[in-house]
C-alpha positions in Angstrom: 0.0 0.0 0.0 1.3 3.5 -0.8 1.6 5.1 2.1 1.7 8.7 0.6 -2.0 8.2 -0.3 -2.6 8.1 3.7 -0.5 11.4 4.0 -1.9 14.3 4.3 1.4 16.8 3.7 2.0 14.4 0.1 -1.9 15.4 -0.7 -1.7 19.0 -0.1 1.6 19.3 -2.3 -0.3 17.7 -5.0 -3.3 19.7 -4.1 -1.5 23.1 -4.7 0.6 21.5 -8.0 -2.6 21.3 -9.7 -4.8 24.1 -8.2 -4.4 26.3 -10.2 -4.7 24.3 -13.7 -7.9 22.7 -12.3 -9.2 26.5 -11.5 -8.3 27.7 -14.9 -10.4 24.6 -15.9 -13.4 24.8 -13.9 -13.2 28.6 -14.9 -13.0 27.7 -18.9 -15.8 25.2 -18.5 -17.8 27.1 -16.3 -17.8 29.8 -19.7 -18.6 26.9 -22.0 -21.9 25.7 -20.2 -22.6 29.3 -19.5 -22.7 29.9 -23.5 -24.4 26.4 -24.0 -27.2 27.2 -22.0 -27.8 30.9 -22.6 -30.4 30.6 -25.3 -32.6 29.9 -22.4 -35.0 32.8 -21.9 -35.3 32.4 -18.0 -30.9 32.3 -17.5 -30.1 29.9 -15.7 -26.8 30.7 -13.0 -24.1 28.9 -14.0 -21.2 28.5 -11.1 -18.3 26.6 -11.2 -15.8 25.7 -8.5 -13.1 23.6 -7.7 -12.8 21.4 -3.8 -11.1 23.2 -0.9 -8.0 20.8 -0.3 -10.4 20.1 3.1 -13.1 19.0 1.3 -10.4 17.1 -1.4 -8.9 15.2 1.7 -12.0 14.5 3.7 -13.2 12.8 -0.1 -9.8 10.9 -0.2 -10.1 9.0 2.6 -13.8 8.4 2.7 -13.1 6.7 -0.8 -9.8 4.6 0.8 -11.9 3.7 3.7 -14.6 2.2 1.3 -12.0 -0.7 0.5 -10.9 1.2 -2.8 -7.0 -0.4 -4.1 -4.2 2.6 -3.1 -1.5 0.1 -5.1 -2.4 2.3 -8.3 -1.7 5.6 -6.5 -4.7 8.0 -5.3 -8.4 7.4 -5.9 -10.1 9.1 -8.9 -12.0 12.1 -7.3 -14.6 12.5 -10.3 -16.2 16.1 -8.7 -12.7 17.8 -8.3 -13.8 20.4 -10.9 -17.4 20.8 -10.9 -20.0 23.3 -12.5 -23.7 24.2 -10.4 -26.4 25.2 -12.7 -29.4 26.6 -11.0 -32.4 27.1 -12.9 -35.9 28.8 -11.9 -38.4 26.3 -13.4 -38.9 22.4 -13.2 -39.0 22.3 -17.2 -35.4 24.1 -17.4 -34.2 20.8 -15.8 -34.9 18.9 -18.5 -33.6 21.5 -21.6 -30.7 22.0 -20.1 -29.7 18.6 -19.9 -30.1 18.5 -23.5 -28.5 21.8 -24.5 -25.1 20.1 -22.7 -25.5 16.8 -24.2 -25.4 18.2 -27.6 -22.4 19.7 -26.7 -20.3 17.3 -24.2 -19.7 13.6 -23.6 -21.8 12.1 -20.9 -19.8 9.7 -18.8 -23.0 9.2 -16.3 -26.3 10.8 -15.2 -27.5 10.4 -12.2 -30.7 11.7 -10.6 -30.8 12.1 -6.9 -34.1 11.7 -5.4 -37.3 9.6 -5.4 -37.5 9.5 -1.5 -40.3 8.6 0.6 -42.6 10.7 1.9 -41.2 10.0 5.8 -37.4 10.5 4.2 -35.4 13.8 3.1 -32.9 14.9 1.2 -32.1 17.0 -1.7 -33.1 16.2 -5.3 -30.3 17.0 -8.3 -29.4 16.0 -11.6 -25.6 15.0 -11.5 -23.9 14.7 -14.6 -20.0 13.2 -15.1 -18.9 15.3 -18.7 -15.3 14.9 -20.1 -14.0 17.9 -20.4 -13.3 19.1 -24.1 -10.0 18.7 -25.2 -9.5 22.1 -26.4 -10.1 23.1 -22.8 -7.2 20.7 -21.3 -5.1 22.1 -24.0 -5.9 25.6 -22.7 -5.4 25.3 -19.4 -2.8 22.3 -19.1 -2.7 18.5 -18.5 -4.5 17.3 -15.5 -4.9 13.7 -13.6 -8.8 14.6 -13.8 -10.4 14.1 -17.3 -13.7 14.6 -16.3 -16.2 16.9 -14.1 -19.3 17.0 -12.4 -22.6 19.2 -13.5 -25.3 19.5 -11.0 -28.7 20.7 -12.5 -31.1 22.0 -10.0 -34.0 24.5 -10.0 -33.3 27.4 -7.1 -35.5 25.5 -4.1 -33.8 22.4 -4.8 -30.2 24.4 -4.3 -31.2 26.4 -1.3 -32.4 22.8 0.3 -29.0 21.3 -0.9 -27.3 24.1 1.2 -29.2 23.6 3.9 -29.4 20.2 4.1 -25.4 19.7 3.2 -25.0 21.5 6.6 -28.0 20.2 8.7 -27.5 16.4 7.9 -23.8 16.3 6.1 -21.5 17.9 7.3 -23.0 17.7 10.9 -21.3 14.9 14.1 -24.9 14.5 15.2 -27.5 14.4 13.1 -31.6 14.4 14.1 -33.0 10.7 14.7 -35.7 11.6 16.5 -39.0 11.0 14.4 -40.7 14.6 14.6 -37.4 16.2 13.9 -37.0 14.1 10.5 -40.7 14.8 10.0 -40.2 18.1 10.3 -37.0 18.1 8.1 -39.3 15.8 5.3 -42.0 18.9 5.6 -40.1 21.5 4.8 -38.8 19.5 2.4 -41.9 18.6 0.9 -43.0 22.3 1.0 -40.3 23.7 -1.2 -40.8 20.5 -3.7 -44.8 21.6 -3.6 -43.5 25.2 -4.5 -41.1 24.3 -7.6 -44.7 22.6 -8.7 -46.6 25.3 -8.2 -43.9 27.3 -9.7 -44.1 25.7 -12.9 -47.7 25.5 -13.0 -47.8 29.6 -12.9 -45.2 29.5 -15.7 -47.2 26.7 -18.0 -50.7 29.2 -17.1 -48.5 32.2 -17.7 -47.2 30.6 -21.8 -50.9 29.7 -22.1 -52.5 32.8 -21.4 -49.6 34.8 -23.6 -49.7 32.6 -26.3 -53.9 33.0 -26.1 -53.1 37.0 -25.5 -50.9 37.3 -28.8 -53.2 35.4 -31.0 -56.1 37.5 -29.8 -54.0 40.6 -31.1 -52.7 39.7 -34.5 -56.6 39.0 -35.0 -57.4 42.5 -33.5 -55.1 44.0 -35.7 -56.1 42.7 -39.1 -59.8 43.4 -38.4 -57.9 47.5 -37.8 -56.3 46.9 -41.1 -59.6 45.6 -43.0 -61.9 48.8 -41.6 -59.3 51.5 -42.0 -56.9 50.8 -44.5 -59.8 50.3 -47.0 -61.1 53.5 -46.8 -57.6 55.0 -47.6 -56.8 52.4 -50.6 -60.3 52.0 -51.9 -58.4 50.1 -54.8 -57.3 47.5 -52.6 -59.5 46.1 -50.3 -57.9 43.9 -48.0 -58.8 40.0 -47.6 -61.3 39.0 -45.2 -60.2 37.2 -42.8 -61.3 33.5 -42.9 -62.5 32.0 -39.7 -60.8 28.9 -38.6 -62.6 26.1 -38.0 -62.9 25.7 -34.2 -60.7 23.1 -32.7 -61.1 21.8 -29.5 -62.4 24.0 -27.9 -62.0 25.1 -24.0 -65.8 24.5 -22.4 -67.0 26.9 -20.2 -65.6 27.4 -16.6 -68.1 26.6 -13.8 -69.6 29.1 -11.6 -66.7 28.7 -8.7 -63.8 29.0 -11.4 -61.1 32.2 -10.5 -61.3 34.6 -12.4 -58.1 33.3 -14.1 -59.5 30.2 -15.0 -62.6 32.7 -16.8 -60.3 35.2 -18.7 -58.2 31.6 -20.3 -61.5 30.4 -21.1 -62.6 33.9 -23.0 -59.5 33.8 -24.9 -59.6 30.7 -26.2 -63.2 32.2 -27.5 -62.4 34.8 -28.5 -59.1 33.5 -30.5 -61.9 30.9 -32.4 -64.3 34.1 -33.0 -67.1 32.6 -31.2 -67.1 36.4 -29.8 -70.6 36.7 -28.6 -69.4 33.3 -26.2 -66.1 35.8 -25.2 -67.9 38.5 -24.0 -70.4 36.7 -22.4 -67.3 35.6 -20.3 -65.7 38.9 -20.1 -69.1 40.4 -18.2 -69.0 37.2 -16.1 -65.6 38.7 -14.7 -67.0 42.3 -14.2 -69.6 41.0 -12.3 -67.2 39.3 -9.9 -66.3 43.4 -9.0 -62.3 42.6 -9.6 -60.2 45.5 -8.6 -60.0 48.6 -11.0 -56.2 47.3 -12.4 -57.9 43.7 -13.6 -61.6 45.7 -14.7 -60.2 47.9 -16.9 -58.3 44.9 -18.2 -61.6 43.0 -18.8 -63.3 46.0 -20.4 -60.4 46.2 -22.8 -60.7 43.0 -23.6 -64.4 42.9 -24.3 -64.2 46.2 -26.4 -61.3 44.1 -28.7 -64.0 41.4 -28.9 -67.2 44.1 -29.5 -65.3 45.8 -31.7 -64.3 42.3 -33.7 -67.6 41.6 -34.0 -68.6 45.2 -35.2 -70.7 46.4 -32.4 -69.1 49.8 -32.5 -70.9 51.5 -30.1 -70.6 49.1 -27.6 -66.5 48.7 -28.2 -66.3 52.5 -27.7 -68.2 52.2 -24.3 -65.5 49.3 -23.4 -62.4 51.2 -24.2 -64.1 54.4 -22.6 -64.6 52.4 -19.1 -61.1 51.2 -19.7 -59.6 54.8 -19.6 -61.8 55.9 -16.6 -60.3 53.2 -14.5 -56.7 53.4 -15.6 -56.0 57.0 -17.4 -52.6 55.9 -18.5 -53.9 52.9 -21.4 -52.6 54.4 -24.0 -53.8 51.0 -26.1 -57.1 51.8 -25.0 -57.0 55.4 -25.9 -56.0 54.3 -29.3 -58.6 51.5 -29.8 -61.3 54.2 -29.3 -59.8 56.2 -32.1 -59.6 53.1 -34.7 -63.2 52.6 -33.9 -64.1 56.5 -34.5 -62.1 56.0 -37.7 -64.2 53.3 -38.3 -67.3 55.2 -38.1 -65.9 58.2 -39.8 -65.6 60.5 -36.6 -62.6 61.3 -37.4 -62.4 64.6 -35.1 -62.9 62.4 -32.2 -60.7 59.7 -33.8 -57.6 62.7 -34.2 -58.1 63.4 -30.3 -58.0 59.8 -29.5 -55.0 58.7 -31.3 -53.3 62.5 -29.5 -54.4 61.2 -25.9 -52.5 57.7 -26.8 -49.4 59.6 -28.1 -49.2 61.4 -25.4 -49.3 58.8 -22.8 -46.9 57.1 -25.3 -45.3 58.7 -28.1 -43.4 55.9 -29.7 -46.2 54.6 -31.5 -45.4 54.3 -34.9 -48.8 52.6 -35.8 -51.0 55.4 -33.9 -49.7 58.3 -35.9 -50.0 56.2 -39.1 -53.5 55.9 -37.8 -53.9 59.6 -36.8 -52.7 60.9 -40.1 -55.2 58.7 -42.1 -58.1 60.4 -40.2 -55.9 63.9 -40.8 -56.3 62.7 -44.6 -60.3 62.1 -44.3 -60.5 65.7 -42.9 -58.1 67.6 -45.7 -55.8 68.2 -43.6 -52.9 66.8 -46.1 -49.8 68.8 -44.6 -50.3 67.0 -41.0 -51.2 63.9 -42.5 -47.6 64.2 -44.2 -46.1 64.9 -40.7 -47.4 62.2 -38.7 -46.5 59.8 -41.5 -42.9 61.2 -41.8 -43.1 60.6 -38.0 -44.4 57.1 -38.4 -41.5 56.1 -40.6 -38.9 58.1 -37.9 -39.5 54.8 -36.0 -40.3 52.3 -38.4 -39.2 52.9 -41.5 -39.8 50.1 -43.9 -43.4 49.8 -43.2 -44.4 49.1 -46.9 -48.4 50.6 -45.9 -46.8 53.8 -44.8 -44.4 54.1 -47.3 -47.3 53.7 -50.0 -49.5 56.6 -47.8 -46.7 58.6 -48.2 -46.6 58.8 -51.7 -50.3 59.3 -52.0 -50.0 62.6 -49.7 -46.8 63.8 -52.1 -49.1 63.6 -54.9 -51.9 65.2 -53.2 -49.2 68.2 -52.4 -47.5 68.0 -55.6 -44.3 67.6 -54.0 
């Protein structure tokens, strides 16, 4: 047996020998994981680190102690170098996974975990990569050819912390039953959280994904009723309605008002707007507070309006603005639907209001100087269009109204 292996003084020179090329590793790897996993939108904290020579030593011998042959010299330590990636959601587990097998060798996965409900302890993807050789190159030759990757979500790395010093690291650890009950609860509770967690984020994609269909709708039936009137030559296309898929029934009387406003989007996304609005008022009458009513009223003037119940959309996007003064969207949905109806005085101080609640708007004073154009007014027409195209300026539509208004001014 090598005796060396047993020493500590041997260890700690060969500790500090390699230090500093397994830093400039750990570093170098911690930057390629960090890039591999960045086209995540939620970002996941990527941390690398190599063992304190405690830690390194404490390892060493528990391995030796296990009955592990010293004739060969010292026992592979396989998490010398290793990288912590903590992610906010359950799902990120999963993609990041991926994302580093498509761009590492796997040695071995293992998932910590699976434990009874009377048991704790902390629940992590562990990963074995071989580090690329154009990072050993880099940063120099090394007895370790490989590192360890833990993938957890930010609960299950604040329970590892505490955990690794509760029941670890610690001479005595609890036996008594209500102490491990209580260490299993808390335990549980920050597992029911990550759930719950990804629940709000699965809602959240749901509800956007509902939210931007609604709007590319909305916005072709703007298109359809205004931009005709200015190109009487070329109508636009009516839109076709999809054929329904499967669509979401309607909630029961207890359901949140959540559960209502999914439900009214998927209606209203499959036009079955008289269904949508039906839904909307079911939310009013649940008195919500102003932030989420004027919301609601927005929404049901997108759907009035889709359905071409003018008068009632105005009334929506008028409620909207008396609860919450600063929708500009609102402010400018009342003008498209005065456009609509040719009141295009009232239009011209709707679009203004939005513009001044929000002035970047490159679609509002497109919209403004079409109802300037209805009036005669041909020099502020120009403006706002010149101002349109300021911020976007290869808006074919615009570019076209343009040219119409030089020819009106003979420019």
């Amino acid at each position: 047996m090598n005796n060396d292996i047993f020493n500590q003084d041997s260890l700690l020179r060969y500790y500090e020998t390699h230090a500093d090329t397994w830093r400039l590793i750990a570093a170098e790897l911690e930057s390629a994981i960090e890039q591999a996993v960045s086209v995540l939108p939620s970002r996941p904290i990527v941390r690398g680190r190599i063992k304190s020579f405690k830690s390194y030593y404490e390892k060493h011998l528990r391995i030796l102690k296990a009955g592990v042959d010293s004739a060969a010299g010292p026992p592979r330590i396989t998490d010398l170098m290793g990288i912590r990636i903590v992610c906010p959601f359950i799902e990120d587990l999963s993609i990041v996974e991926n994302l580093l097998r498509e761009q590492f060798e796997f040695v071995e996965v293992e998932r910590k975990g699976g434990y009874t409900f009377r048991e704790f302890g902390y629940e992590s993807t562990h990963l074995l990569i071989k580090i690329p050789g154009v990072i050993i190159e880099k940063g120099g030759e090394t007895d370790c050819e490989v590192a360890e990757v833990q993938i957890r979500t930010i609960l299950q790395d604040a329970w590892a912390e505490v955990e690794h010093e509760l029941v670890y690291k610690a001479e005595f650890t609890p036996f008594d039953t209500p102490m491990k009950r209580k260490l299993a609860a808390v335990n549980a509770s920050l597992s029911l959280a990550d759930i719950i967690f990804q629940e709000i984020r699965t809602y959240q994609r749901q509800l956007n994904g509902e939210l931007g269909k609604r709007r590319e709708s909305f916005y072709q039936k703007i298109e359809e009723s205004t931009d005709s009137l200015l190109f009487t030559e070329e109508h636009a296309a009516k839109t076709e309605i999809p054929e329904a898929g499967a669509s979401k029934p309607l909630s029961p009387e207890n359901a949140s008002i959540d559960d209502l406003l999914l439900s009214a989007l998927y209606a209203h996304n499959e036009n079955r707007f008289d269904e949508a609005i039906a839904l909307y008022s079911r939310i009013l009458e649940l008195k919500p507070d102003d932030a989420i009513s004027s919301l609601i009223y927005k929404h049901r003037g997108m759907a009035n309006f889709a359905r071409s119940h003018y008068d009632d959309a105005i009334g929506d996007f008028s409620h909207t603005l008396e609860l919450d003064a600063k929708s500009y969207k609102a402010a400018y949905y009342r003008g498209v639907v005065h456009s609509v109806l040719k009141q295009y005085s009232e239009a011209i101080d709707d679009f203004t209001r939005s513009l001044t609640i929000n002035p970047y708007q490159s679609f509002c004073l497109f919209r403004r100087g079409q109802s300037y154009y209805h009036i005669g007014d041909y020099p502020q027409a120009l403006a706002d269009c010149e101002a349109s195209l300021a911020i976007e300026s290869k808006n074919e539509t615009v570019l076209k109204f343009r040219e119409m208004l030089q020819l009106k001014l003979k420019m």
